[in-house]
C-alpha positions as CSV (number, residue, x, y, z in Angstrom):
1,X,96.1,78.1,86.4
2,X,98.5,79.8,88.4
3,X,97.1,79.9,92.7
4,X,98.5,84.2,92.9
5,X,97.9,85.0,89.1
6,X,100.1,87.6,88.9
7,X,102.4,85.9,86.1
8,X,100.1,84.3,83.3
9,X,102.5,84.8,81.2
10,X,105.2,82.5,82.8
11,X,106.2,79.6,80.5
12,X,104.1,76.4,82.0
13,X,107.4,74.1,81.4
14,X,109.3,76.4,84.2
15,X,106.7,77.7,86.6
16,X,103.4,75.0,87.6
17,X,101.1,74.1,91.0
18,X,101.4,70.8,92.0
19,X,99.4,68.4,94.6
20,X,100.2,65.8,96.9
21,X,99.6,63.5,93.8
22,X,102.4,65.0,91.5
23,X,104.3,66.2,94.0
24,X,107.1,63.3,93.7
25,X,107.0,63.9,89.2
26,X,107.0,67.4,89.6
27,X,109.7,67.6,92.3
28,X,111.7,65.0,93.4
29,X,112.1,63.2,90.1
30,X,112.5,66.6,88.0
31,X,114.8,68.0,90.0
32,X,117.3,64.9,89.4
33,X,117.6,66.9,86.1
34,X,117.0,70.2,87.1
35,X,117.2,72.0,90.4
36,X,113.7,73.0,91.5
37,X,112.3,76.1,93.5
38,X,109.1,74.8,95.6
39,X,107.2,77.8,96.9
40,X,104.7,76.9,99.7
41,X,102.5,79.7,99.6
42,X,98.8,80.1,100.3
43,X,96.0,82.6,99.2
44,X,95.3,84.2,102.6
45,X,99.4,85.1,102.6
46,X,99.9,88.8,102.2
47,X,103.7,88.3,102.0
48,X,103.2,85.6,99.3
49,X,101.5,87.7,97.1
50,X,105.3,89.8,96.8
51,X,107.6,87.0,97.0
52,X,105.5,84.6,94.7
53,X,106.0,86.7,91.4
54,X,109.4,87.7,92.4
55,X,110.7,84.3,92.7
56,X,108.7,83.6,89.1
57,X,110.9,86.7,87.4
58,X,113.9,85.3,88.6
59,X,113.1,81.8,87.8
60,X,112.3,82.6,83.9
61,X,115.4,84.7,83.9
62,X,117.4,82.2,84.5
63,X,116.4,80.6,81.6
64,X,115.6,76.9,82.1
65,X,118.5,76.2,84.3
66,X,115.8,76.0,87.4
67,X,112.5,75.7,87.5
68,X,109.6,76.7,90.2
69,X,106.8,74.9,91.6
70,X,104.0,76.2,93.7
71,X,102.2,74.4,96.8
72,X,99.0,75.9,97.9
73,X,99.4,74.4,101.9
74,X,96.0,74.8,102.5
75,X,95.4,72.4,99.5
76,X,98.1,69.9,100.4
77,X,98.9,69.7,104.2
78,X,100.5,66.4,104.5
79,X,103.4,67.5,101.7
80,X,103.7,71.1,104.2
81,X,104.1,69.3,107.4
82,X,106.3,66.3,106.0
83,X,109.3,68.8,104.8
84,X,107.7,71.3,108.5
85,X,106.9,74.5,107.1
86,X,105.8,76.4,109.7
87,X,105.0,79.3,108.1
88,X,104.3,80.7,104.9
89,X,105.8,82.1,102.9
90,X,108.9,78.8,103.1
91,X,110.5,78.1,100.1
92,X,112.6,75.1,99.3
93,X,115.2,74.3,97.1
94,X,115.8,70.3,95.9
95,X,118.5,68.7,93.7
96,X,119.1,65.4,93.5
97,X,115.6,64.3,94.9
98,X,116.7,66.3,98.0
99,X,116.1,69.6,99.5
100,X,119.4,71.5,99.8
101,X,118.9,74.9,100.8
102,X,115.8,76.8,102.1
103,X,114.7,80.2,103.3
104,X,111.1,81.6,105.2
105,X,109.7,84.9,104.8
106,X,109.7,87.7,101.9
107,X,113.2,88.6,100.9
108,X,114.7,91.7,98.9
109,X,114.5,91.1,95.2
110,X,118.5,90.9,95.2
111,X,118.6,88.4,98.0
112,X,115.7,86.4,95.8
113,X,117.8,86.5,92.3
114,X,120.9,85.5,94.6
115,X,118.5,82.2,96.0
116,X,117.7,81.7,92.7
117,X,121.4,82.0,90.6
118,X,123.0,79.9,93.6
119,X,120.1,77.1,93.0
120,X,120.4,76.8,89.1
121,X,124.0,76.6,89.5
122,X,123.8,73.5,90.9
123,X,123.6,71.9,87.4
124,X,126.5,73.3,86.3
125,X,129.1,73.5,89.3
126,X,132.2,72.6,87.5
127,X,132.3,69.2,88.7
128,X,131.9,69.5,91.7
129,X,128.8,67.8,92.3
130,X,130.8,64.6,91.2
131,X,133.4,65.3,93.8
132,X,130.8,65.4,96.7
133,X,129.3,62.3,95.6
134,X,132.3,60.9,96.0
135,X,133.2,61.9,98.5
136,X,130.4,61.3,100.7
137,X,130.8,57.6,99.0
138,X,134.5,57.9,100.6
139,X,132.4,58.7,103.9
140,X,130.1,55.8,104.0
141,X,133.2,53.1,103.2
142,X,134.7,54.0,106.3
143,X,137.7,56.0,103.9
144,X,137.4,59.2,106.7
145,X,140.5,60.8,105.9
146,X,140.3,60.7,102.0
147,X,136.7,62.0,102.4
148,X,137.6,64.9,104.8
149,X,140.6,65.7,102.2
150,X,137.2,66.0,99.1
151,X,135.4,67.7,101.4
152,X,137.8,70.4,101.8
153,X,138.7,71.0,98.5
154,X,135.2,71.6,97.9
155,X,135.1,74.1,100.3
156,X,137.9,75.9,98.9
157,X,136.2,76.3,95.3
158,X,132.6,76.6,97.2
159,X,133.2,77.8,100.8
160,X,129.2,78.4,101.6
161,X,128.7,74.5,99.7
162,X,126.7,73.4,102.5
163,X,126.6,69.3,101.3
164,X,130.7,70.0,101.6
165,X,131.1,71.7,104.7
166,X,128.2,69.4,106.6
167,X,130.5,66.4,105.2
168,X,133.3,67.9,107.0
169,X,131.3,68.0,110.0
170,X,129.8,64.3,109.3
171,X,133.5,63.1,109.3
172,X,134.7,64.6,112.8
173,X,131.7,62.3,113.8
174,X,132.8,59.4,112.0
175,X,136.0,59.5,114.2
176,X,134.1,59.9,117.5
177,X,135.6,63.8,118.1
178,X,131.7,65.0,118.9
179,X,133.4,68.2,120.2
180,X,135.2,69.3,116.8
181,X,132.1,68.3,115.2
182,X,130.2,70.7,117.3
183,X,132.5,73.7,116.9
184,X,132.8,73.2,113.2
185,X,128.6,73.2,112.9
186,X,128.6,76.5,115.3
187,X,131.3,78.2,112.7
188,X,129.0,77.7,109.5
189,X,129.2,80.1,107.0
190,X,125.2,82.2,108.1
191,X,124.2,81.3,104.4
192,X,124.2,77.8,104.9
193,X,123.9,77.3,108.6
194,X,120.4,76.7,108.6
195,X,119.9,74.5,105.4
196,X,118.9,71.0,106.0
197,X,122.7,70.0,105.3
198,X,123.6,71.2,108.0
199,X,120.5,70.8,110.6
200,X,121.2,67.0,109.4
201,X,125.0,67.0,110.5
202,X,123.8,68.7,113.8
203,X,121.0,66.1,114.6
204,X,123.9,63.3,114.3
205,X,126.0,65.3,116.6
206,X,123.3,65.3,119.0
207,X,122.9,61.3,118.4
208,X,126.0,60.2,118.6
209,X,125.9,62.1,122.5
210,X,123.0,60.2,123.4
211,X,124.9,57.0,121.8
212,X,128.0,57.6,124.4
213,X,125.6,57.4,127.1
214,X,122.9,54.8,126.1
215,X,122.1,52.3,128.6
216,X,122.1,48.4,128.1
217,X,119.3,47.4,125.1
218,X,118.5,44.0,126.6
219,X,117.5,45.4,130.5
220,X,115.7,48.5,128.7
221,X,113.7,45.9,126.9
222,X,113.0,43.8,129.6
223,X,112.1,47.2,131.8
224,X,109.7,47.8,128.8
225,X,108.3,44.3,128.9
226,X,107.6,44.0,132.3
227,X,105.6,47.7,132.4
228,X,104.5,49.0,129.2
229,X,103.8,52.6,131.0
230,X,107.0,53.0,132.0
231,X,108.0,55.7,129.5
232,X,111.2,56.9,130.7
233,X,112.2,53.3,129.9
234,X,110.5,52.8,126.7
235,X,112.2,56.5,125.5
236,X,115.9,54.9,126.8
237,X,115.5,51.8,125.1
238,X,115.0,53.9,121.9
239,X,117.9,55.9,122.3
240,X,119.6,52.7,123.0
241,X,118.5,50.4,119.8
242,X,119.6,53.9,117.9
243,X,122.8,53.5,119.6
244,X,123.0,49.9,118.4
245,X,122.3,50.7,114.8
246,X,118.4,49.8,114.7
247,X,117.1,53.0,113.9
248,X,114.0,51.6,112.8
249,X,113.0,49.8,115.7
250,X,114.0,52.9,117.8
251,X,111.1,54.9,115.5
252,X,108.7,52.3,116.4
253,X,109.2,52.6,120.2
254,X,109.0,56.0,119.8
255,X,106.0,56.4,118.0
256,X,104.3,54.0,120.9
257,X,105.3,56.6,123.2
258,X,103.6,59.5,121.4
259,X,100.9,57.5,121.0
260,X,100.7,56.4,124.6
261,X,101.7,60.1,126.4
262,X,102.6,62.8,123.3
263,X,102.5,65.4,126.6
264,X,105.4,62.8,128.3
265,X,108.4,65.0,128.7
266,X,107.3,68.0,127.1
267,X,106.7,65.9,123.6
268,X,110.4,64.2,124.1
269,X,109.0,61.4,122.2
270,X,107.8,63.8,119.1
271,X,111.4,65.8,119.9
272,X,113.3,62.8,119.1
273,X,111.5,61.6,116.2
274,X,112.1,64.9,114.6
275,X,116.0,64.3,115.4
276,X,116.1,61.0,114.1
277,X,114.3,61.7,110.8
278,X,116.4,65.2,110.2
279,X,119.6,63.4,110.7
280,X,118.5,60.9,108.1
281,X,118.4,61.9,104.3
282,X,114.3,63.4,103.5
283,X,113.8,59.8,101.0
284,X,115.3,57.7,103.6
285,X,112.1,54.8,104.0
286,X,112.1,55.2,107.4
287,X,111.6,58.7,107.1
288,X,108.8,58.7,105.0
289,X,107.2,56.1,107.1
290,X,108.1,57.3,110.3
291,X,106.6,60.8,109.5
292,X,103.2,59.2,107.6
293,X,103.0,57.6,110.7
294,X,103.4,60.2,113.5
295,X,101.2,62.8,111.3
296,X,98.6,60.5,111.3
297,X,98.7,60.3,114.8
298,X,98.7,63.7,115.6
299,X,95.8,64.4,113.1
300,X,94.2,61.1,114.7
């Protein structure tokens, strides 16, 4: 049973609810076949009660190349605040076992079929899906240049392909030019420049500065050792084991902190956390962990 009931008669196989138990089945698994539409809606939501069916016409009209899936947040909060929806209505996009593109609020029913059309063709992109995955495997061998080239060829067949155009940006990092990185992240297309794609590429940006300008891991640690309360150490000596490539020790110091002073530094701790887990891709382990572990702190 749908949660908004306007649409009983929307094929089950393209339109269901899910829960924090299916969630993974429902939408990071199906989607590695089809791109899926996650609505996070909730039955108090005036706005939902538009946008919900809306999205549902556009999904059955596109005829099985994208389907929709429905979370009631007041049913499964931990699935709400591990992808940070804020508000409702926030409605997700995932391919691949990843969110790619994203929007908040009601939106026009052209701007909706538009969401929709540019998520189903995600299946069927002419190849170029392959090309980003290898390119991004170009990326992560250290083969910059021959990446950057993919990238940009991508972009001239897609130029709001936000996987593409974040690459771009991933690469100026991979070659230490921070600044170029910054501009081109700034420049994104308005369609894309808020999608996780690029949020992701602007969280290593802001990394990578901290990296130029960590201090020395072993006197951090000994700083740490020698006065546990002394925050402004334990928060450098994260920043510092990031620096160094040990991102998941830098989680656990900074998960210590937030458990020790969540206030300290106007929630730096909580800030950086955030940071670290958005530059990383949403299935990473130390994601998941990392935000398992902070919500159930802050819900403690």
């Amino acid at each position: 049973m749908f949660g908004l009931g306007e649409t009983p008669t929307a094929p089950t196989d393209l339109i269901k609810d899910t829960t924090e138990a299916t969630f993974m089945a429902d939408v990071v698994e199906a989607s590695r076949e089809v791109p899926v539409i996650v609505d996070f809606w909730a039955p108090w939501c005036g706005p939902c009660k538009t946008l919900g069916p809306a999205l549902e016409a556009a999904v059955t009209a596109a005829k099985g190349r994208v389907k929709m899936v429905k979370v009631d947040v007041d049913q499964n909060q931990r699935i709400a605040a591990q992808l940070r929806v804020q508000s409702i209505p926030t409605v997700y996009a995932f391919w691949q076992g990843q969110p790619v593109d994203a929007f908040q609020g009601a939106l026009p029913p052209s701007e909706i079929k538009d969401f929709v059309d540019r998520t189903a063709a995600l299946a069927g992109d002419g190849g170029l899906g392959e090309a980003l995955e290898a390119a991004e495997a170009m990326l992560a061998e250290g083969a910059v240049t021959d990446a950057a080239e993919t990238f940009a060829a991508i972009l001239e067949e897609e130029p709001e392909n936000a996987g593409a155009y974040a690459g771009l940006i991933r690469c100026q990092i991979a070659v230490g030019d921070l600044d170029q990185a910054q501009a081109l992240a700034g420049n994104a297309p308005t369609k894309i420049a808020s999608t996780k794609e690029i949020e992701g590429a602007k969280a290593q940006i802001a990394l990578a500065r901290q990296a130029a300008n960590a201090g020395p891991e072993t006197e951090l640690r000994a700083a740490v050792d020698a006065n546990p309360a002394d925050h402004q150490a334990r928060f450098d000596l994260a920043q510092a084991l990031h620096a160094s490539g040990k991102v998941d020790e830098a989680v656990d110091e900074l998960l210590e902190l937030f458990r020790r002073d969540r206030e300290w530094n106007e929630g730096a701790a909580r800030a950086q956390l955030l940071t670290i887990f958005d530059a990383l891709k949403p299935q990473d382990p130390v994601v998941l962990k990392g935000r398992r572990r902070l919500s159930s702190m802050i819900f403690a």
